[in-house]
C-alpha positions in Angstrom: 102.2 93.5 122.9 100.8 97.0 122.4 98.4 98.0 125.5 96.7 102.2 125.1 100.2 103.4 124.7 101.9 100.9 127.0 104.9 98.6 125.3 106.3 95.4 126.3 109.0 93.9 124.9 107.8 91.7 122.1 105.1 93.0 119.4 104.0 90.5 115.9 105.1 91.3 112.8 103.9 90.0 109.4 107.2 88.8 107.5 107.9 87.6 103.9 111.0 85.8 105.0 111.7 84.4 101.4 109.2 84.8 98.2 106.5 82.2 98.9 107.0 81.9 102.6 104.7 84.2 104.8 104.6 84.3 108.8 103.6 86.3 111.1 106.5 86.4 113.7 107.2 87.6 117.5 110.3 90.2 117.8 112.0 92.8 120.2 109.8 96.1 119.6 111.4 98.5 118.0 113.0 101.6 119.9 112.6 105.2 119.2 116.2 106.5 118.4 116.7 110.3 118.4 114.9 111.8 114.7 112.5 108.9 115.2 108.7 108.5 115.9 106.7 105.4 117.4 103.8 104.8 115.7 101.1 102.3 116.2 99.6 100.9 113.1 96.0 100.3 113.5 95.1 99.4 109.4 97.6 98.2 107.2 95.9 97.9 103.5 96.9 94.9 101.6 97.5 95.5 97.5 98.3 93.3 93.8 102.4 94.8 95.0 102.0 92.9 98.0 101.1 89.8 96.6 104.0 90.4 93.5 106.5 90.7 97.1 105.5 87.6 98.1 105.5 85.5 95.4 108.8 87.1 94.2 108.1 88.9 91.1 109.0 92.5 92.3 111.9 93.5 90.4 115.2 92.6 93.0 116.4 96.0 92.5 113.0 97.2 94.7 112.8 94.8 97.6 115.1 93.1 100.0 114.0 89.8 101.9 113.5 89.5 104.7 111.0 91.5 104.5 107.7 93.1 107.0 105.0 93.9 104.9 102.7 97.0 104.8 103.2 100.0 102.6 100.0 101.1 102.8 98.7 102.4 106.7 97.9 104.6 109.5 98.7 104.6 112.8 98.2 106.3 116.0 101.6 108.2 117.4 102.7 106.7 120.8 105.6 107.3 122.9 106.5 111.2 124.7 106.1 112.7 121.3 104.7 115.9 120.9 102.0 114.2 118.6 101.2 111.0 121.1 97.5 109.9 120.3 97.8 111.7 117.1 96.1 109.7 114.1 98.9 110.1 111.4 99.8 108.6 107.8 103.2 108.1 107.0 105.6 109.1 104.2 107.2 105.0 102.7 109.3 106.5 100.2 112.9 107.4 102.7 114.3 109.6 100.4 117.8 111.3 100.9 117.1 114.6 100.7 120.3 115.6 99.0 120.7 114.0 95.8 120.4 115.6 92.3 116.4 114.1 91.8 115.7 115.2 95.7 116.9 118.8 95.5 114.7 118.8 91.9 111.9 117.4 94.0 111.4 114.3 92.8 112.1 112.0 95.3 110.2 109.3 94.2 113.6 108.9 92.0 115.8 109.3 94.9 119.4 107.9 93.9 118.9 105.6 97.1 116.2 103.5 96.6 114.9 102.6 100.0 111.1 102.6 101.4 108.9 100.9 103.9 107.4 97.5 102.9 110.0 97.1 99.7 114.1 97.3 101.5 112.9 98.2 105.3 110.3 96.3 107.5 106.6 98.0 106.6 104.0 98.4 109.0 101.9 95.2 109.6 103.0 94.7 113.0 102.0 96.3 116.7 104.4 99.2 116.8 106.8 100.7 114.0 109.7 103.3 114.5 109.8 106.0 111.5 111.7 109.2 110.8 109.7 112.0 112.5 110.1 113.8 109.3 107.9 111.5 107.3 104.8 111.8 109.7 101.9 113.4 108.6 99.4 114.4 111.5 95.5 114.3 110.3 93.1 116.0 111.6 90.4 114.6 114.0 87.4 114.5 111.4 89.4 112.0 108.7 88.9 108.5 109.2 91.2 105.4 109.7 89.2 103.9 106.4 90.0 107.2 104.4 93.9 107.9 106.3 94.4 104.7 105.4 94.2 105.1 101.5 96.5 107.9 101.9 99.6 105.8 99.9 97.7 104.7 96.9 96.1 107.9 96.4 99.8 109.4 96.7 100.2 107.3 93.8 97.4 108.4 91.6 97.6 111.8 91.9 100.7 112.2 91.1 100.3 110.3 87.6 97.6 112.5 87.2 99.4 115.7 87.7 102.5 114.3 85.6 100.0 114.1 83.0 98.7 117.3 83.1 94.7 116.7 83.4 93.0 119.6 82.5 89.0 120.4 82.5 86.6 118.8 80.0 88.8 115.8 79.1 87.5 112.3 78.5 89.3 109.7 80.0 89.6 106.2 80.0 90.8 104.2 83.3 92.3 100.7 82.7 91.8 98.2 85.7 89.1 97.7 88.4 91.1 97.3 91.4 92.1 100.1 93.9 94.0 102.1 92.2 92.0 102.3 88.8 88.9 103.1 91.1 91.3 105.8 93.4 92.0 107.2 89.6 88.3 107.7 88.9 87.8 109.2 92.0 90.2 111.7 91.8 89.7 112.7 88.9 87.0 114.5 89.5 89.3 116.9 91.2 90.1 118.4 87.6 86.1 118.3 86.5 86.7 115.9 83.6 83.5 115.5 80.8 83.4 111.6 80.8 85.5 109.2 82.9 85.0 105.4 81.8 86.2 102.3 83.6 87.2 99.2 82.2 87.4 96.6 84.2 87.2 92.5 84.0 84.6 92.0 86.7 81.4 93.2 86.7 80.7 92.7 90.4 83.1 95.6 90.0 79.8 98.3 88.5 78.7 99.3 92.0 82.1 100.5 93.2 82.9 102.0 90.2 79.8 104.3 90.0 80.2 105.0 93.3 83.6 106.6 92.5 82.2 108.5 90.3 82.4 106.4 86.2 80.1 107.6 83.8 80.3 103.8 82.3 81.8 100.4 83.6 82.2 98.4 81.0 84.2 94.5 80.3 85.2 94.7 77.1 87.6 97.5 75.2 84.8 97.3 72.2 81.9 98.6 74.3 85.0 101.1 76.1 85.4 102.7 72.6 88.3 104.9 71.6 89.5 108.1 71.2 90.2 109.3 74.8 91.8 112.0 75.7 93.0 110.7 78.5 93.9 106.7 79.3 95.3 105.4 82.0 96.6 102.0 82.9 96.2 100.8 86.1 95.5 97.2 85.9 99.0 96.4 86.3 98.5 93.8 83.0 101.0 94.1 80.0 97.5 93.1 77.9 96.2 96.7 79.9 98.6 98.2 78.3 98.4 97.4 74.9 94.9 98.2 74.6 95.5 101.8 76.3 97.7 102.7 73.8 95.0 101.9 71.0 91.7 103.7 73.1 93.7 107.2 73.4 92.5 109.4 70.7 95.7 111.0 68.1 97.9 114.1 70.4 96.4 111.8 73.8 98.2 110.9 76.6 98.7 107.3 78.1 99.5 107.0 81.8 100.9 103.7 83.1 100.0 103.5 86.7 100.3 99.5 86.8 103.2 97.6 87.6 103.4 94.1 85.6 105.3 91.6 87.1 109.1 91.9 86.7 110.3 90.9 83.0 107.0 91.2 81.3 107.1 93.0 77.8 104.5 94.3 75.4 104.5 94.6 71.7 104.9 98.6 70.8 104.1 99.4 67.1 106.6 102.3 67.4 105.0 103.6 63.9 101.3 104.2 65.6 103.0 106.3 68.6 104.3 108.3 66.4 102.0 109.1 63.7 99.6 109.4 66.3 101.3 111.5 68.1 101.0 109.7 71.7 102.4 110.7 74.9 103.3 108.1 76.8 104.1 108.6 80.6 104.9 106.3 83.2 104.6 107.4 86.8 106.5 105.6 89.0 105.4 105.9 92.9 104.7 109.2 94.7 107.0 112.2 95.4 106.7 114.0 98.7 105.1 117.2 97.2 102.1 114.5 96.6 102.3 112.8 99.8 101.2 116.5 101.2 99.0 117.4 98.5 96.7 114.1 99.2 97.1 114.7 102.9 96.1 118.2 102.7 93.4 116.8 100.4 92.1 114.8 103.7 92.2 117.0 106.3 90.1 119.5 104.2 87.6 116.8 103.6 87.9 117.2 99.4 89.1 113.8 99.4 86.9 110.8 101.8 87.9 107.2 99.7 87.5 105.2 102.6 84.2 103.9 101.0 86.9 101.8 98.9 86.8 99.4 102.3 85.2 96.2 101.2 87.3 93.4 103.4 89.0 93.8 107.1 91.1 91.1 109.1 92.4 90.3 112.1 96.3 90.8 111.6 96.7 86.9 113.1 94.2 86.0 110.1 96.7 87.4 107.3 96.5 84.1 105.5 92.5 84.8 104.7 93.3 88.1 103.5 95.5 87.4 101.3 93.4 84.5 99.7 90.6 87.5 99.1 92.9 89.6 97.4 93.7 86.9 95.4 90.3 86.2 94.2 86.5 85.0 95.0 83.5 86.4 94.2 81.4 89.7 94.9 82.8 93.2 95.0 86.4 93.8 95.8 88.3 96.9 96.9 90.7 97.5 99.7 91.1 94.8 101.9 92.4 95.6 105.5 94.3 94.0 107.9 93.3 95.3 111.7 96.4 95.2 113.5 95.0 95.5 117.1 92.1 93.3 116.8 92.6 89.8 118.0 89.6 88.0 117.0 
């Protein structure tokens, strides 16, 4: 396996060989070929998308099995790079570069779809090969907790810049996992008057003040209306429809979640418009956001790692996953440790 720096043939890899089937396997370690970076992958967070992969509900146009999970890491450089021992976050979205939507910079609609942990292997496994272009160094002061959040957050803040956030809105968040609780956090960033979460579980409060909520609240009654500002990021077509009822006439909805693949909600096409709504949906992150939330870390404006609630050996994958899935007490990132053995 992986040794300080030291490879041997063979590392593990955490596969999704077809929807339903998980395993983590032993193959060849990847080589380095000229443009390319070898990276260790100490955490690998675990998300809802991961658990869509492997039951088979991502859209087919978005993921190829076989597939090696892990989307969301860091990793310590390794190899003769200039950058060996280097903790760095990684760029999933492989954009082209030279298509129409690159050259406008938004490469998050690249015309070739491809990206780490969707149509090529992610990064639960001992060692990873990546274009050196994609690698973002940190500095030594930002944690592996916080590095590793660096995807998600990519993910928020761009939806919140697409939607233009200014000072003194009130905004509603939809969801109580990760990436509704990454979208209270940042959101501070633009000094909003009131953000409120609502969430389904109220061992969810602590987190969610803790990001910085005004209110957690269970129900969309006790939520109110009239928002500025709602976003969606439950990922739950039922999220949806009550965002588009809790933004106030001329607001904005953001749809950060991702329902499974097929699922539709009812649109009263006459209330968007007489109400004026803007709906936006933000798909992924672009690279211009990748920087922004890296730049973000290494001035220490950003520190989310306190979203950490569950870490796993890598070999005890099948226990992380049942956590994501469910149980009781407070949930946020859950971790697989790639180097620990235990």
């Amino acid at each position: 396996m992986i040794d300080t720096g030291t490879m041997i043939e063979t590392t593990r890899a955490l596969i999704v060989r077809t929807p339903g089937e998980v395993a983590l396997v032993s193959r060849p370690a990847p080589a380095s070929a000229a443009g390319d970076t070898l990276v260790r992958p100490d955490l690998v967070g675990l998300c809802g998308t991961d658990l869509e992969i492997i039951a088979g509900q991502v859209d087919p146009a978005y993921v190829r099995y076989p597939i090696g999970l892990g989307h969301e890491w860091t990793g310590i450089v390794t190899g003769d790079s200039p950058l060996a021992g280097t903790r760095v976050v990684v760029e999933g979205v492989v954009a082209c570069g030279h298509c129409a939507r690159c050259v406008a910079g938004e490469t998050n609609l690249c015309e070739t779809y491809d990206e780490f942990g969707f149509t090529r292997d992610g990064a639960a496994a001992d060692l990873v090969a990546v274009p050196s272009a994609l690698v973002h160094p940190l500095v030594p002061g930002v944690a592996a907790e916080d590095a590793v959040l660096t995807e998600p957050a990519s993910v928020v803040y761009r939806g919140l810049t697409r939607a233009a956030v200014g000072p003194g809105v009130r905004v509603l968040v939809i969801g109580d996992g990760t990436i509704a609780l990454l979208a209270v956090y940042l959101l501070r960033l633009w000094s909003p008057a009131e953000v409120v979460l609502l969430g389904q579980r109220q061992a969810q409060a602590e987190l969610a003040a803790r990001a910085g909520a005004a209110r957690f609240e269970t129900s969309p009654e006790a939520a109110g209306a009239g928002y500025d500002l709602v976003v969606e990021a439950a990922g739950a077509v039922l999220a949806a429809a009550v965002a588009l009822t809790a933004a106030r006439r001329g607001g904005t909805v953001l749809l950060l979640g991702l329902p499974p693949h097929g699922q539709t909600v009812a649109l009263g096409v006459d209330d968007v418009v007489n109400n004026d709504l803007a709906i936006l949906g933000s798909f992924s992150y672009t690279a211009a956001a990748w920087r922004d939330v890296v730049g973000l870390l290494n001035s220490g404006l950003i520190r989310p790692g306190f979203l950490v609630t569950h870490r796993f050996p890598l070999a005890a994958f099948e226990q992380a996953i049942a956590r994501l899935r469910g149980g009781d007490g407070p949930r946020g990132k859950v971790l697989l440790e790639i180097g620990s053995r235990a």
